[in-house]
C-alpha positions as CSV (number, residue, x, y, z in Angstrom):
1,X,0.0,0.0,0.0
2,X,1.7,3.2,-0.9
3,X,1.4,6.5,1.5
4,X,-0.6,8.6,1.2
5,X,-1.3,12.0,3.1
6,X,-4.6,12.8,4.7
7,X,-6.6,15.7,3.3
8,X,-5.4,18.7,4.9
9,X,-8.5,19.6,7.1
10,X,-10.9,17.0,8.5
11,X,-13.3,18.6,11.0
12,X,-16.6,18.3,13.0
13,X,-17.9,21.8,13.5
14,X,-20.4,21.6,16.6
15,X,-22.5,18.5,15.3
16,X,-25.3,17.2,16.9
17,X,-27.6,13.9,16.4
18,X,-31.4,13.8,17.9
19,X,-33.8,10.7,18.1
20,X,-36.9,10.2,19.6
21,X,-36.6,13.5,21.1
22,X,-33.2,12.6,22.8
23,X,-30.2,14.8,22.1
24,X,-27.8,11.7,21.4
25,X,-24.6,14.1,20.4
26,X,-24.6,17.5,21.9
27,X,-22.5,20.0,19.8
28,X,-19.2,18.0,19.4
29,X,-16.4,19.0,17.3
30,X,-13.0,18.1,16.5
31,X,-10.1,18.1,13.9
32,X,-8.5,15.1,12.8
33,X,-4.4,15.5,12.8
34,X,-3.0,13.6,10.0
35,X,-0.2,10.9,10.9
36,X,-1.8,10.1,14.6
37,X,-4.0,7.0,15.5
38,X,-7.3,8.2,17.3
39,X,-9.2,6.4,20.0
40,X,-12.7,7.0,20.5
41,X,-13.3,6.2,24.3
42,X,-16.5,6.6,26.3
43,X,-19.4,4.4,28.4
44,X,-21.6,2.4,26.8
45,X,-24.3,4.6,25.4
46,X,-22.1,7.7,25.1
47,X,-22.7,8.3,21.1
48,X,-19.2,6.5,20.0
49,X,-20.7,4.5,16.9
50,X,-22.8,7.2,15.9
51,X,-20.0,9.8,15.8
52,X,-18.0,7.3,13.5
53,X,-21.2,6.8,11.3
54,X,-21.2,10.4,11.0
55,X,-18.1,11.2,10.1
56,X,-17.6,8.4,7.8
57,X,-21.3,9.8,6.1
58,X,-23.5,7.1,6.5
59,X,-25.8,9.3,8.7
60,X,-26.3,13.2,9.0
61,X,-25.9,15.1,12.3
62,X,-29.0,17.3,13.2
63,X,-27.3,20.4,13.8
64,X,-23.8,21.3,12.4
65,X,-21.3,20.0,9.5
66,X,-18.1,17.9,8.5
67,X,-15.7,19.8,6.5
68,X,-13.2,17.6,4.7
69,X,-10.9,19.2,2.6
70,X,-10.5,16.5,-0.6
71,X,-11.7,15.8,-3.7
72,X,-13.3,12.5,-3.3
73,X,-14.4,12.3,0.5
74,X,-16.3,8.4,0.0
75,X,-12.9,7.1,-1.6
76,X,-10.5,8.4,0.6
77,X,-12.1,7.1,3.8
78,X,-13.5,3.8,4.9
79,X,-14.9,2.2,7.7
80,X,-14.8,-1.7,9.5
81,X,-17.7,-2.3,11.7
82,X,-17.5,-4.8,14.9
83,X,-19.3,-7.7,12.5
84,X,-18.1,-6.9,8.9
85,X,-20.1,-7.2,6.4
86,X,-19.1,-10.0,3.4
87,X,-20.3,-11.2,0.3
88,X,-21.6,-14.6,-0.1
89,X,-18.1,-15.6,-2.4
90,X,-14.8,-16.1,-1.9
91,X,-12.1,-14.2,0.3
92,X,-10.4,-12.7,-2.9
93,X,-13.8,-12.2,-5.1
94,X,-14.9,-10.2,-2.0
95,X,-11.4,-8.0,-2.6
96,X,-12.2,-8.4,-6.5
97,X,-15.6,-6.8,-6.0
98,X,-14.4,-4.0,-3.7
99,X,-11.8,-2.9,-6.5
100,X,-14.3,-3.5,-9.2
101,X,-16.4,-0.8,-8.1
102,X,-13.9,1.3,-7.9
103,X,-12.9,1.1,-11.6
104,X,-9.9,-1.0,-11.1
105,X,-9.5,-3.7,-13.5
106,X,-6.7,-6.4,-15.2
107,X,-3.2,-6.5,-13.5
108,X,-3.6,-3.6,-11.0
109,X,-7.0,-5.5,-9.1
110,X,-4.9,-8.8,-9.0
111,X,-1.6,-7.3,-7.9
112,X,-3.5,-5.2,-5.2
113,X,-5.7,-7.9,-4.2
114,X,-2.8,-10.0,-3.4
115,X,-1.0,-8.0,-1.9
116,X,-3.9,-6.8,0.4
117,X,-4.1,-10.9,0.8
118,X,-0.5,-11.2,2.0
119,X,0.0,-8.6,3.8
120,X,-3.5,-9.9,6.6
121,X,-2.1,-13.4,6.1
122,X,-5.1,-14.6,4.1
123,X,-3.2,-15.3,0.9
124,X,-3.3,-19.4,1.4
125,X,-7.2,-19.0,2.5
126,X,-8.1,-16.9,-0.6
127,X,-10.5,-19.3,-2.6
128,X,-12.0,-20.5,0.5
129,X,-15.7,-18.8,1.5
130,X,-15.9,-15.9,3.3
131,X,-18.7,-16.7,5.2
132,X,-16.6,-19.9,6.4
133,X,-14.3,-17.8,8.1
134,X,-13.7,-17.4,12.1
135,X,-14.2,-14.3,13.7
136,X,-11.0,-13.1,13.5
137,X,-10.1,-13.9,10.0
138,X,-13.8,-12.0,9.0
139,X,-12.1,-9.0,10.4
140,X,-8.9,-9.5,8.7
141,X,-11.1,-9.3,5.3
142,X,-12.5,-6.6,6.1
143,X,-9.2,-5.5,6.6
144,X,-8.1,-6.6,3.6
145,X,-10.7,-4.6,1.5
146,X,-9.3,-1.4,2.8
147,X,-5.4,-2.1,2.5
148,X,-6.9,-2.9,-1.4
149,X,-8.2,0.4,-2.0
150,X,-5.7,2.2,0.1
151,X,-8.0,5.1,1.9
152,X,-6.8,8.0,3.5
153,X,-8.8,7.3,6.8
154,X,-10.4,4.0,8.6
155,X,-12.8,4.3,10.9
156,X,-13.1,1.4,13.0
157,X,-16.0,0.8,15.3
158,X,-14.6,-2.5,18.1
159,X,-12.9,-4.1,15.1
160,X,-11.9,-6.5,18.3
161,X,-14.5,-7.0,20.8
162,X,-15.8,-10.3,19.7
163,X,-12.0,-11.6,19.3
164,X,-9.9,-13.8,21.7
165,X,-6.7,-11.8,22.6
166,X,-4.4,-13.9,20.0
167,X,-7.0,-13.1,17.2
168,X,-7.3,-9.6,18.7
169,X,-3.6,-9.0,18.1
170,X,-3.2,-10.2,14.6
171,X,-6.0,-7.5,13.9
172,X,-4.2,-4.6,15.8
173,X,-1.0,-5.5,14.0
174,X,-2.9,-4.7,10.7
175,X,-4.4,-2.0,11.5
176,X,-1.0,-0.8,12.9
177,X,0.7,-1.4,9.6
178,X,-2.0,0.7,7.7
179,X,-1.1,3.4,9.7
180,X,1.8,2.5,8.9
181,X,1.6,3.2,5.5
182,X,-0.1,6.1,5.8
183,X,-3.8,5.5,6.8
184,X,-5.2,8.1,9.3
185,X,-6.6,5.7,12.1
186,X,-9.9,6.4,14.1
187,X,-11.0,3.6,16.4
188,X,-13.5,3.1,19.0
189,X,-13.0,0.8,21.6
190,X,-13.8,-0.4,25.3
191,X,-10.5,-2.4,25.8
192,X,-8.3,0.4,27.5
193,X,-5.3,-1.8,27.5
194,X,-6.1,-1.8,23.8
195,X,-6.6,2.0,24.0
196,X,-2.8,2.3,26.0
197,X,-1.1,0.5,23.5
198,X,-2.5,2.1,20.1
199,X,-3.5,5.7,20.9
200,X,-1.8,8.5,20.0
201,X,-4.7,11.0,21.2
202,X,-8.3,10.2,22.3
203,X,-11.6,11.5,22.3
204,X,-13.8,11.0,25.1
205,X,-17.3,10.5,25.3
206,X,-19.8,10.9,27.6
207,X,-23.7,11.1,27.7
208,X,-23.3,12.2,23.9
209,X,-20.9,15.3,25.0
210,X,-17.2,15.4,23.8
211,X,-15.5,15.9,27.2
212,X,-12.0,15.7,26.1
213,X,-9.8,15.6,22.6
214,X,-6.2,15.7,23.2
215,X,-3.1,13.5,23.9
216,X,-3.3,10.0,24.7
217,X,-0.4,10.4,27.3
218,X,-2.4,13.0,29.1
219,X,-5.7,11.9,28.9
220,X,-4.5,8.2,30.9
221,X,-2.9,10.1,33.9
222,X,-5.9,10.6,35.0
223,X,-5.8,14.5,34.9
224,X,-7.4,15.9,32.2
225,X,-11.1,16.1,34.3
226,X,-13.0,14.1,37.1
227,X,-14.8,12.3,34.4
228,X,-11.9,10.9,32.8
229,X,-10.6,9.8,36.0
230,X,-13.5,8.3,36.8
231,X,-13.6,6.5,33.6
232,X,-10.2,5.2,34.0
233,X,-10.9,4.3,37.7
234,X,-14.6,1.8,36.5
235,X,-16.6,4.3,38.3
236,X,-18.2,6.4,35.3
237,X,-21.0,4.9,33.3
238,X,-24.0,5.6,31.0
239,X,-27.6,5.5,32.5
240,X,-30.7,6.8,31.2
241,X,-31.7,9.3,33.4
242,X,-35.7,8.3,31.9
243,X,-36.0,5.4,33.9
């Protein structure tokens, strides 16, 4: 996968998201900063997956706008959801069809579908069904598809939650060599020994407010508010205040 550089501005200006009368995302806004990996942290409940669906554009705040500064926003992003979605066909027709839509054809699909294939260790599996696959090697495809078409930013919503740890680790190592080519990261999890390892700043969550955006190194010593320490301590958690 060769570099590439994210657009220069990618930004939530003061975006909400309502339902049912409930204010789900309260004014949140943020800049993305090219080169870091981002880790979207928060209670259950606090508006994490819907922030990602927003910003990747699969929903539309309420209140307030994403400015991203490219010329193609859909193709230089893409997103891998807890349970990946695959096509009923094999791991490398499911890479096939991703590039297919995309225009690419002849030697440039096969070279970059087997590269994508070798580099998430699914080249000797590629013939086999997708749907036949464990957990973890799901997730790897998923993975796959976007080291193929080589976006500018991933957004990952718990690309490990249903993973054992030795499953969980093949999968961070992936997504750590994207980055490493280049790939703005932006990942939600609940795993904060996860979140230690492959955070270079964070945003935090809670009750659909965006209480901090900074450094990962400052966030985890526990001083950037009371919230975050109580987060970090097991003591902060989402309840409906309705019931």
């Amino acid at each position: 996968m060769s570099a590439s550089i994210l657009p220069a501005r990618f930004e939530a200006i003061g975006f909400s998201a309502t339902a049912g009368g409930r204010r789900l995302l309260d004014d949140v806004g943020f800049e993305l900063q090219p080169g870091s990996r981002t880790v979207l942290l928060g209670p259950n409940g606090s508006g994490k997956t819907l922030l990602l669906r927003i910003a990747h554009g699969l929903l539309q705040p309420t209140a307030g706008r994403i400015e991203w500064q490219g010329s193609d926003p859909q193709r230089e992003q893409a997103m891998v959801f807890e349970r990946p979605m695959l096509l009923r066909r094999s791991v490398a027709a499911n890479l096939d069809h991703a590039l297919a839509l995309r225009g690419i054809r002849g030697a440039e699909r096969r070279e970059r579908r087997d590269r994508a294939l070798e580099e998430t260790g699914l080249l000797e599996i590629a013939g086999q069904a997708a749907r036949s696959l464990s957990a973890g090697e799901r997730q790897r495809l998923a993975l796959a598809r976007v080291w193929a078409l080589q976006p500018q930013v991933l957004f990952l919503d718990e690309p490990t939650s249903n993973l054992d740890p030795s499953a969980s680790r093949a999968v961070e190592k992936i997504i750590d060599k994207l980055h490493g080519s280049g790939c703005k990261i932006v990942m939600s999890t609940h795993d904060l020994a996860q979140a230690r390892r492959m955070a270079d700043d964070v945003l935090f969550l809670n009750r659909g407010r965006l209480i901090y955006a900074g450094a990962a190194t400052e966030f985890f010593s526990r001083a950037a508010s009371r919230e975050t320490e109580a987060f970090l301590a097991g003591e902060l958690y989402w309840r409906d205040e309705s019931e």
